[in-house]
C-alpha positions in Angstrom: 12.8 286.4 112.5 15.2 288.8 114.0 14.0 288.3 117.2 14.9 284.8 117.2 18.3 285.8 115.7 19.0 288.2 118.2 17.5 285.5 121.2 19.9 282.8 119.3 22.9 284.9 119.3 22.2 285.9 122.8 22.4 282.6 124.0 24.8 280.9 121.9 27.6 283.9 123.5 26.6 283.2 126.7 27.2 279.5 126.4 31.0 280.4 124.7 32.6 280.4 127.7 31.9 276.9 128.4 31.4 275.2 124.7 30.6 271.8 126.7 27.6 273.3 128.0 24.9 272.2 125.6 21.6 272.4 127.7 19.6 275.4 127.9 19.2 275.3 131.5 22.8 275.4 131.5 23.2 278.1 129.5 20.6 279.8 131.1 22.1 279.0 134.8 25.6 280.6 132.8 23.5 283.6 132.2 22.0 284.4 135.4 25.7 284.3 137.0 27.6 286.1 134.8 28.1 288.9 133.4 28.1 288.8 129.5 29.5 290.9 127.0 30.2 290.8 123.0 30.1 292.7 119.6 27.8 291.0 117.1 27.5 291.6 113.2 24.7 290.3 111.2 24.4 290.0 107.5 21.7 288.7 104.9 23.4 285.7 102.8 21.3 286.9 99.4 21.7 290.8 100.0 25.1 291.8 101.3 24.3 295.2 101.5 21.8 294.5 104.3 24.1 294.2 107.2 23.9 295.6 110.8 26.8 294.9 113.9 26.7 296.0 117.2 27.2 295.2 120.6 25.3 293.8 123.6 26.0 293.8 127.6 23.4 290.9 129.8 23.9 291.4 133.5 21.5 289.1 135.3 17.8 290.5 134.2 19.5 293.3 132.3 20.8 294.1 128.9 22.0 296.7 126.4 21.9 296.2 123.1 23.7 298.7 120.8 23.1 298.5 117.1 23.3 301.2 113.9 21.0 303.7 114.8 19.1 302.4 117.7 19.9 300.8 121.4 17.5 298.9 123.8 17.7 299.2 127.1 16.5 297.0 129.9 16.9 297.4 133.6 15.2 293.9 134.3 11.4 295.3 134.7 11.4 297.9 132.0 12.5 298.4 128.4 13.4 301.4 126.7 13.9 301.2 123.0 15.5 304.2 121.6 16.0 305.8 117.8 18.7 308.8 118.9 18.3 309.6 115.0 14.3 310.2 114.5 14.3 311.4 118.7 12.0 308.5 119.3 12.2 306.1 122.5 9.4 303.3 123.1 8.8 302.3 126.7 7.5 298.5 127.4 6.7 296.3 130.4 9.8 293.8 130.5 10.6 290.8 132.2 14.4 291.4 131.1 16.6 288.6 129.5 13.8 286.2 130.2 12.1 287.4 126.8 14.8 286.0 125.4 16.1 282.9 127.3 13.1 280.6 127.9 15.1 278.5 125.7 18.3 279.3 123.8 19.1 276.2 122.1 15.5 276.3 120.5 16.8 277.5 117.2 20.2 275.3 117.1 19.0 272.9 113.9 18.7 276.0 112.0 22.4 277.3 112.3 24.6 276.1 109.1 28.5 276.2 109.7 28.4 276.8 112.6 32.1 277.5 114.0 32.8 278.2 117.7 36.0 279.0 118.8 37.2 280.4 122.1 37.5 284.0 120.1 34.3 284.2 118.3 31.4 282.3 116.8 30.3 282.8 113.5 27.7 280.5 111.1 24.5 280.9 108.8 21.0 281.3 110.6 18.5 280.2 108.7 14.5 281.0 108.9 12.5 278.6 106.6 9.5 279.9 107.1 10.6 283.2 105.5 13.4 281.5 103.8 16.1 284.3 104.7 19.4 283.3 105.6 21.9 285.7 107.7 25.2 285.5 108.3 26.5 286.0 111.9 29.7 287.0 113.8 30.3 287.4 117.7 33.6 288.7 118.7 35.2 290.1 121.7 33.0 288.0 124.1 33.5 288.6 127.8 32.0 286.8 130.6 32.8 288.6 134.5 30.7 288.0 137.5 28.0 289.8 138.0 27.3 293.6 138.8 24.1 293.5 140.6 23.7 297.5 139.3 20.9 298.2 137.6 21.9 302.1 137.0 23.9 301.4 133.4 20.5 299.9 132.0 18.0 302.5 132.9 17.3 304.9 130.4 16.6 308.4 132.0 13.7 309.9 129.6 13.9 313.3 131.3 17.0 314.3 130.2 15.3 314.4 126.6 14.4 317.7 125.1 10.5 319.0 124.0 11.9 317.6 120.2 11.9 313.7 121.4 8.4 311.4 120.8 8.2 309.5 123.9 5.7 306.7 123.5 4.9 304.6 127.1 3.2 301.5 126.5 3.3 300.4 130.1 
């Protein structure tokens, strides 16, 4: 289920800066030329003290996602997942925010309240399969042109000490 969240709020902050845009070819076309930034918070609606927030950067095929206690990066081809806490970092095989954007308006008739304003968007996603509900929040969402870097989203594993598990599933 957090997946989808996560691929939900993705897309739903790209498409802020043009509210119109209801398509997911359009909001993947916003995407792919721009650069996309906002801080997230994510709560469960039946256990309040389940909550994360964070931030995320896309950037064409790339993306940083910063939450409490782990980030994922992604430089378009490969993904690093790391936990700075228990020294652990997970490489993968990506194909960058494709994983996520095959189609962002997928998940749209299960958002409840769903309130978008030119500051933030906020509502209630719910899974009825698992029958959680959580509470989200984006804020502070940017949208610039393109970098066409990949440097800020690779995650140099050699600069690790002997004390970090560094599992490559590629």
């Amino acid at each position: 289920m957090m997946k989808r969240l996560i691929t939900f709020l993705l897309a739903l902050a790209a498409a802020l800066p043009i509210a119109a845009q209801s398509d997911a070819a359009g909001l993947k076309a916003l995407v792919d030329s721009n650069r996309v930034s906002f801080k997230y918070t994510l709560s469960a609606k039946d256990r309040p003290q389940i909550a994360t927030g964070g931030t995320v950067v896309l950037d064409g095929p790339c993306y940083h996602m910063s939450t409490k206690g782990a980030d994922i990066w992604c430089d378009g081809t490969t993904k690093w997942t790391v936990d700075s806490e228990a020294k652990e970092v997970y490489i993968e095989s990506s194909t960058g925010t494709r994983e996520f954007m095959v189609d962002p308006t997928a998940h749209l008739d299960r958002v409840e309240g769903l309130k978008v304003s030119d500051k933030q968007v906020t509502g209630v996603y719910k899974e009825p399969s698992q029958g959680a509900a959580v509470a989200f929040k984006l804020t502070s969402i940017k949208s610039s042109p393109l970098t066409g870097g990949t440097a800020e989203f690779f995650f140099d594993v050699s600069a690790l000490g002997d004390d970090w598990v560094i599992t490559d599933l590629r």
